[in-house]
C-alpha positions in Angstrom: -32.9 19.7 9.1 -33.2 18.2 12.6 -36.2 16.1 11.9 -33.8 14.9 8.6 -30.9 14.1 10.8 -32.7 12.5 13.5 -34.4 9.9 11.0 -31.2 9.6 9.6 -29.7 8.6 12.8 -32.4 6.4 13.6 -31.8 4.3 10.5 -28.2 4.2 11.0 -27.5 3.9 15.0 -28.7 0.2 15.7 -27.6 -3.4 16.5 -25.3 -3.1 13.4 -22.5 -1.5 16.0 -23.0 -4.3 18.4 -22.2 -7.2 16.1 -20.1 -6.0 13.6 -17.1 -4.7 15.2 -15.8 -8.3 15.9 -15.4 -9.7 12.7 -13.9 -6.7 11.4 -11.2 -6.8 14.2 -10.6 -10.5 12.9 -10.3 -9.0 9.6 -8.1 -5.6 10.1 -6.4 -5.8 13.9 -5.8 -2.5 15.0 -6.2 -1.2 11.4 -10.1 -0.8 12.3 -10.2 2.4 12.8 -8.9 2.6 9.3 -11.6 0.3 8.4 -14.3 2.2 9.7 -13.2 5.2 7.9 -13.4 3.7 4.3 -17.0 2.0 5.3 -18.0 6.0 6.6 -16.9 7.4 2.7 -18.5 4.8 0.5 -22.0 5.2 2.3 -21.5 8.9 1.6 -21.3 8.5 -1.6 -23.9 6.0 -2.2 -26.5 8.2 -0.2 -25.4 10.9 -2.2 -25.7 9.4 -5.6 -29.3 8.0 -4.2 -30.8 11.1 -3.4 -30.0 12.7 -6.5 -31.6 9.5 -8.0 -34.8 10.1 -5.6 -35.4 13.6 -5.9 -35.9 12.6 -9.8 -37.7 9.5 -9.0 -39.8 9.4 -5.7 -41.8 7.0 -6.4 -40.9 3.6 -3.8 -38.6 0.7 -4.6 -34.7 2.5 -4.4 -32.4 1.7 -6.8 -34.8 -1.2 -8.4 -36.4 2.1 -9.7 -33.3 3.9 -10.4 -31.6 1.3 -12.1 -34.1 0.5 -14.5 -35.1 4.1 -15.4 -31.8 4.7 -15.9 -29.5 1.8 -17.5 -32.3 -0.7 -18.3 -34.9 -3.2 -16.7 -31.9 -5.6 -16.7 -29.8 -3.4 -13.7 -33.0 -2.5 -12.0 -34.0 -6.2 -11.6 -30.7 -7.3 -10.6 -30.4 -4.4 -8.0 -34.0 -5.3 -6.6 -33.0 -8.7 -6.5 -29.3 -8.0 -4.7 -31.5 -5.7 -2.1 -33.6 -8.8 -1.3 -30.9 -11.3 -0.9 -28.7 -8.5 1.1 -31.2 -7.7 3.3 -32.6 -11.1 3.6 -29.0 -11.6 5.3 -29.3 -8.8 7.5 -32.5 -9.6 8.9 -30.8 -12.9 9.4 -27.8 -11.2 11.1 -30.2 -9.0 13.3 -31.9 -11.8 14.6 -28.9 -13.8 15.7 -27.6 -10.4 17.6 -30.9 -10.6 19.2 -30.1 -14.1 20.4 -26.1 -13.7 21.0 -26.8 -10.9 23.5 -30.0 -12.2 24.7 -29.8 -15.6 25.4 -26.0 -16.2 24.1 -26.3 -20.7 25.0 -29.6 -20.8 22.4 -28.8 -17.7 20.4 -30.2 -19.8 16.9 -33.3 -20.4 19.0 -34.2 -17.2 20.0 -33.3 -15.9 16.3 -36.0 -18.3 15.0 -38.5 -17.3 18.1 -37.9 -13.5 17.1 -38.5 -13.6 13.1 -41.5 -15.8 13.8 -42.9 -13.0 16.6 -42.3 -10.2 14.2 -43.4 -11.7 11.1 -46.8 -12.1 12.9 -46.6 -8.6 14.3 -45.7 -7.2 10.7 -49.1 -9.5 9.1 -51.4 -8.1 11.3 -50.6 -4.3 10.0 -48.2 -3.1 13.1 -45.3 -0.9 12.3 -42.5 0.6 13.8 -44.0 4.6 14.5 -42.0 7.1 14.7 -41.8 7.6 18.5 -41.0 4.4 19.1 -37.4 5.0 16.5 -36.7 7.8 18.7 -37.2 5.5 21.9 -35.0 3.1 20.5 -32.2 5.5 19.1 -32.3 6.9 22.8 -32.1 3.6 24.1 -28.9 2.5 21.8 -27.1 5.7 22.2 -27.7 5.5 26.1 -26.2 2.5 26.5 -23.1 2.9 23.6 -22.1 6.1 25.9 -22.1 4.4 29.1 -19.8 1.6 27.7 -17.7 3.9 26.0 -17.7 5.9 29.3 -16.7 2.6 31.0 -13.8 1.1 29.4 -12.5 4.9 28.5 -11.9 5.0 32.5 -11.1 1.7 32.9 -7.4 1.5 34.6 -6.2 -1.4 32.0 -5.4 -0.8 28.5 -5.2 -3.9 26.3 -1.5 -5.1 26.1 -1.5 -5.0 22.0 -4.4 -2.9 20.9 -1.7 0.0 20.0 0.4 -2.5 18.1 0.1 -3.4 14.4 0.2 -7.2 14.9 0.2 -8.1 10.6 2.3 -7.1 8.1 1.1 -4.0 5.8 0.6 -6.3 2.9 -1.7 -8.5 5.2 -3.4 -5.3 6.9 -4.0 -3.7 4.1 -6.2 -6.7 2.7 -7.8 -7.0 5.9 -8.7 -3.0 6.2 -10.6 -3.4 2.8 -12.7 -6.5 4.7 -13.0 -4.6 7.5 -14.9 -2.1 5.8 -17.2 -4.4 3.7 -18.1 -5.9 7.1 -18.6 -2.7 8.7 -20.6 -1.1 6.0 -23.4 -3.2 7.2 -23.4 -1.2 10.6 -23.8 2.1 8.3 -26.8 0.5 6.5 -29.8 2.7 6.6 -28.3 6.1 5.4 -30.2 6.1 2.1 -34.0 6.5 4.1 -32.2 10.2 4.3 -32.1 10.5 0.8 -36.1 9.4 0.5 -37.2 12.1 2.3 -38.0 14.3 -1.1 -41.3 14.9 -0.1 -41.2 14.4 3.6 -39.3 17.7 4.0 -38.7 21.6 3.2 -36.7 22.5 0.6 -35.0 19.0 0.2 -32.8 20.4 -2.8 -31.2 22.2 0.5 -32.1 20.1 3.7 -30.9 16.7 2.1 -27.8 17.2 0.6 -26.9 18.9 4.4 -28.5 16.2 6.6 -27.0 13.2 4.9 -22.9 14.5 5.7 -24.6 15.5 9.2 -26.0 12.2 10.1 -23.2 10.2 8.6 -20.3 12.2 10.2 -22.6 11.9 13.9 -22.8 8.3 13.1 -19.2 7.9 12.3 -18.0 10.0 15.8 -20.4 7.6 17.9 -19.0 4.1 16.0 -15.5 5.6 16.3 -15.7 6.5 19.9 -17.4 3.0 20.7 -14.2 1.0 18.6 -11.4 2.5 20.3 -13.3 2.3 23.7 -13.9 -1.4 22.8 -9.7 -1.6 21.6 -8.7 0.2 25.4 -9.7 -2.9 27.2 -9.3 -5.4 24.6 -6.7 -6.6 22.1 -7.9 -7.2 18.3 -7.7 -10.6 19.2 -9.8 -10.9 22.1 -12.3 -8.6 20.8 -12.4 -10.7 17.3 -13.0 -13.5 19.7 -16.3 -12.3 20.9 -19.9 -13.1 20.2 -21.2 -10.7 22.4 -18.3 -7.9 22.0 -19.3 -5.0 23.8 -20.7 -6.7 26.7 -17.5 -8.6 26.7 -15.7 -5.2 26.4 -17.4 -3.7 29.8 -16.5 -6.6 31.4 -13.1 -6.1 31.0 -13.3 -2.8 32.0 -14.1 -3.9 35.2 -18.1 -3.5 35.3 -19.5 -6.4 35.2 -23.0 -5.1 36.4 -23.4 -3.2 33.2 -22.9 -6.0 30.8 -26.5 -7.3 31.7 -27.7 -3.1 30.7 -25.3 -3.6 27.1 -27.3 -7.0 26.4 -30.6 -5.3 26.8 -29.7 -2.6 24.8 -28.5 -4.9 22.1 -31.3 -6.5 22.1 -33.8 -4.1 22.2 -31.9 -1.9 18.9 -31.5 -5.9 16.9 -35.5 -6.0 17.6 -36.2 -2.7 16.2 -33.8 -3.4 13.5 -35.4 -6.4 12.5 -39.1 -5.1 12.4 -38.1 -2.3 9.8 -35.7 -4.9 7.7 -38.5 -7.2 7.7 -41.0 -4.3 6.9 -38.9 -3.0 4.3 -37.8 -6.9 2.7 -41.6 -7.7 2.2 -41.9 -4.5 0.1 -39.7 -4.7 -2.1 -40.6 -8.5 -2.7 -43.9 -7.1 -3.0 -42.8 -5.0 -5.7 -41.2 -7.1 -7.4 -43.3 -9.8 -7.7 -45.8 -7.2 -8.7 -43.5 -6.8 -11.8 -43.3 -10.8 -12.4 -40.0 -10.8 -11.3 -40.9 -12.8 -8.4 -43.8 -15.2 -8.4 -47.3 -13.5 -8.9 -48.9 -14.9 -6.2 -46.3 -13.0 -3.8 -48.1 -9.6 -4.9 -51.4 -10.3 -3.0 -52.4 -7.9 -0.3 -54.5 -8.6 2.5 -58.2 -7.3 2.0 -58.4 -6.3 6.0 -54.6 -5.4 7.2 -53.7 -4.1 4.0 -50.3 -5.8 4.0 -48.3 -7.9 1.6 -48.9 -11.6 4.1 -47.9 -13.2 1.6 -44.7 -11.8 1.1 -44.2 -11.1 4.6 -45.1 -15.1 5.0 -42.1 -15.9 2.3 -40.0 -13.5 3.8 -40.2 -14.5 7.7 -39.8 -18.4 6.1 -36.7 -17.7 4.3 -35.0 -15.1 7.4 -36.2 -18.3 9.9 -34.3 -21.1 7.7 -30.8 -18.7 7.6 -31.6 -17.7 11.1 -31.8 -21.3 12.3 -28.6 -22.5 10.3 -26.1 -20.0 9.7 -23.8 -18.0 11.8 -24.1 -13.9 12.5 -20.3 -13.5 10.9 -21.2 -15.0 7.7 -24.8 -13.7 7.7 -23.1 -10.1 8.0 -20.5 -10.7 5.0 -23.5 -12.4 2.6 -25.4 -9.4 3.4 -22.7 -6.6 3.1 -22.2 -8.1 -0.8 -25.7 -8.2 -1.6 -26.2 -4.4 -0.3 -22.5 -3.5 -2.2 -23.9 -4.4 -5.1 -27.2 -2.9 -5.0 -25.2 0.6 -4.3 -22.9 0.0 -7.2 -25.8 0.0 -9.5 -26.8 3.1 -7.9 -23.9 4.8 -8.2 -23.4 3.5 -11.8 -27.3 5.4 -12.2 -25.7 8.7 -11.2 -23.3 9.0 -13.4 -25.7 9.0 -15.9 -27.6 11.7 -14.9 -26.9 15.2 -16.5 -26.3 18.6 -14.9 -29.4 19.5 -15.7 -30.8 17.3 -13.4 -28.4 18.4 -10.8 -26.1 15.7 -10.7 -23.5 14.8 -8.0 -20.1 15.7 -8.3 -18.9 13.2 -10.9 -16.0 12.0 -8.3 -19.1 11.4 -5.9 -20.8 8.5 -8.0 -17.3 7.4 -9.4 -15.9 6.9 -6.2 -18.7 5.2 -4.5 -19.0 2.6 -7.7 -15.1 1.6 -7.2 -15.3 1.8 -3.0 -18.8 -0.7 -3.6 -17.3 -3.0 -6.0 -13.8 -3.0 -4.6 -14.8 -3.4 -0.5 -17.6 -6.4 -2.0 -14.6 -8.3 -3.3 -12.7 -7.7 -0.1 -15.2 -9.3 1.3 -14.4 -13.1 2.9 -14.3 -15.8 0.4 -17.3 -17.2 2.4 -19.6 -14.1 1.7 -18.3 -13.2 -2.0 -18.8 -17.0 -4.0 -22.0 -17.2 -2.2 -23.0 -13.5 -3.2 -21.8 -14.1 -6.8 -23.6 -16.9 -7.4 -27.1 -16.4 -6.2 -26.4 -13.0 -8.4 -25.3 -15.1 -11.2 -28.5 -17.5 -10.5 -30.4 -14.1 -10.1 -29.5 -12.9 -13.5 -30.0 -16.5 -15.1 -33.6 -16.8 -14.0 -34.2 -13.0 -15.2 -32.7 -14.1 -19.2 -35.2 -17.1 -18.8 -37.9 -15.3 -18.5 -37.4 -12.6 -21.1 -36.8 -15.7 -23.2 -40.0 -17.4 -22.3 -41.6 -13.8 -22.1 -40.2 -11.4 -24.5 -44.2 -10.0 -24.3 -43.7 -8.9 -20.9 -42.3 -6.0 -19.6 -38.7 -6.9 -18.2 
């Protein structure tokens, strides 16, 4: 159980905290706590519903697995290809927190400089072990506590971070795209529910260590926001590239906002090996299947890694990297990961009792919170998101055309 939450919290307590947290304030004002709530309860749910889904299927690939075992190739495909957008977008997002807390005057430059760096790192066979997660997850939560500790002491209380500031229509709106936005700092939860054969009696440990790790996670975010809304107003802190170093400062420590922009740094690295990592695979996969070009399925004969894919990958993350913002790479990537959930939520329900499945709320809830918090999402994030889905879908019923041999 401890071994399951720690993992847990390792995939779930990164840089995700440390850039998310302004544009949800833009979003929801002082409704973010609200915000965070809703984000906490739809990635219950998914993770639920997904590790029903993997105790039945172990085999690697997610909900690309899932969906096409259980409601056709069609919703697996489009699931593996929302995954690879989605994520594509975080590893974007990661590598311009890496830049905003690092170097904040060439933050696009030292995005680029860090998916180049770990591209290379990831073709040459090295991986993020398992003591060096720990390390990092002590680092993060180090450094969250002291600026929590920080502005919770701090004599000055932001003017307005009590007040409402919107109307409820208005707040409302913005609580639902609060949580989209801050669903991308709970991304991670569901390498809990792959553990079916990493652990004892998963039937038992799992189903305990994903509520454990998510309600941990949720106290630790929840403490960090309202720290982060004692010093500043909604307004300031929507304001801020680099928010809780910003915060600290205005708690009057000024000498720890160099310790918060390491510590950023350090978790949007380790965040950015493993998206990488996991990116490549799944292209892998894919293209393994045809659904991707062919050639992307090659694996080196010495390193025994995907370069290809991990070439493709590092290419496309350096492009967003260099050209788009960390807001807008957070919404793009929220959709794309909402929508791979929904599919695996929508899998769940299908499942029978006799193959132990979730509470029927459980799936049923996280499908509507999934579909309902993508749409919520910024205009920005959701006709992008819809359309390279659309274009996703398009290129998959050319192919069956051209193909109807092949297995699709």
């Amino acid at each position: 159980m401890f071994d399951a939450v720690t993992i847990g919290l390792g995939a779930m307590i990164g840089a995700g905290i440390f850039a998310a947290l302004a544009p949800a304030a833009a979003a929801a004002g002082s409704g973010l706590m609200v915000g965070l709530a809703l984000a906490a309860v739809v990635a219950y749910c998914n993770a639920t519903s997904s590790a029903r889904l993997a105790a039945l299927y172990p085999a690697s690939g997610g909900t690309y697995v899932y969906g096409r075992e259980r409601l056709g190739p069609f919703w697996g495909y489009l699931a593996g290809w929302a995954f690879v957008i989605g994520k594509t977008a975080s590893c974007a997002a990661m590598a311009l927190t890496v830049g905003a807390y690092a170097w904040p005057g060439q933050a696009h430059a030292v995005a680029v400089a860090a998916v180049v760096a770990l591209t290379a790192v990831n073709c040459v066979g090295v991986q993020k072990s398992a003591w060096l997660t720990r390390a990092v997850v002590a680092v993060v939560l180090a450094v969250l506590a002291a600026v929590v500790v920080a502005c919770l002491t701090a004599n000055t209380v932001a003017a307005d971070s009590l007040g409402t500031g919107v109307t409820l229509g208005v707040t409302f709106g913005g609580v639902l795209q609060a949580a989209g936005l801050l669903f991308f700092a709970f991304a991670g939860y569901a390498r809990i529910a792959t553990l079916g054969e990493e652990v004892r009696d998963p039937a038992r440990t799992i189903p305990r260590a994903i509520p454990l790790a998510l309600g941990i996670t949720l106290v630790v975010y929840a403490a960090v926001a309202l720290a982060a809304l004692h010093v500043l107003s909604p307004d300031r802190l929507a304001d801020a590239t680099a928010p809780l170093a910003e915060a600290v400062r205005a708690a009057g420590v000024p000498a720890l906002a160099p310790v918060v922009r390491v510590g950023a740094a350090v978790a949007a690295v380790g965040s950015l090996l493993a998206l990488i990592l996991g990116v490549s695979r799944t292209t892998l996969a894919m293209a393994r299947d045809r659904h991707l070009p062919h050639a992307l399925a090659a694996v080196h004969p010495r390193f025994k890694v995907p370069q290809r894919a991990e070439l493709a990958v590092g290419a496309v993350v350096a492009l967003a990297a260099a050209t788009v913002d960390v807001r807008g790479a957070i919404g793009f990537s929220s959709f794309g990961v909402l929508a791979y959930y929904a599919v695996a939520n929508a899998a769940a329900l299908t499942l029978t009792s006799a193959e132990k499945r979730p509470p029927r709320a459980v799936p049923v809830l996280g499908l509507a919170g999934c579909l309902l918090l993508a749409f919520a999402l910024p205009l920005s994030a959701v006709v992008p998101g819809a359309a390279v889905l659309a274009a996703g879908a398009a290129v998959y019923a050319v192919r069956r055309r051209t193909r109807p041999d092949q297995n699709m």
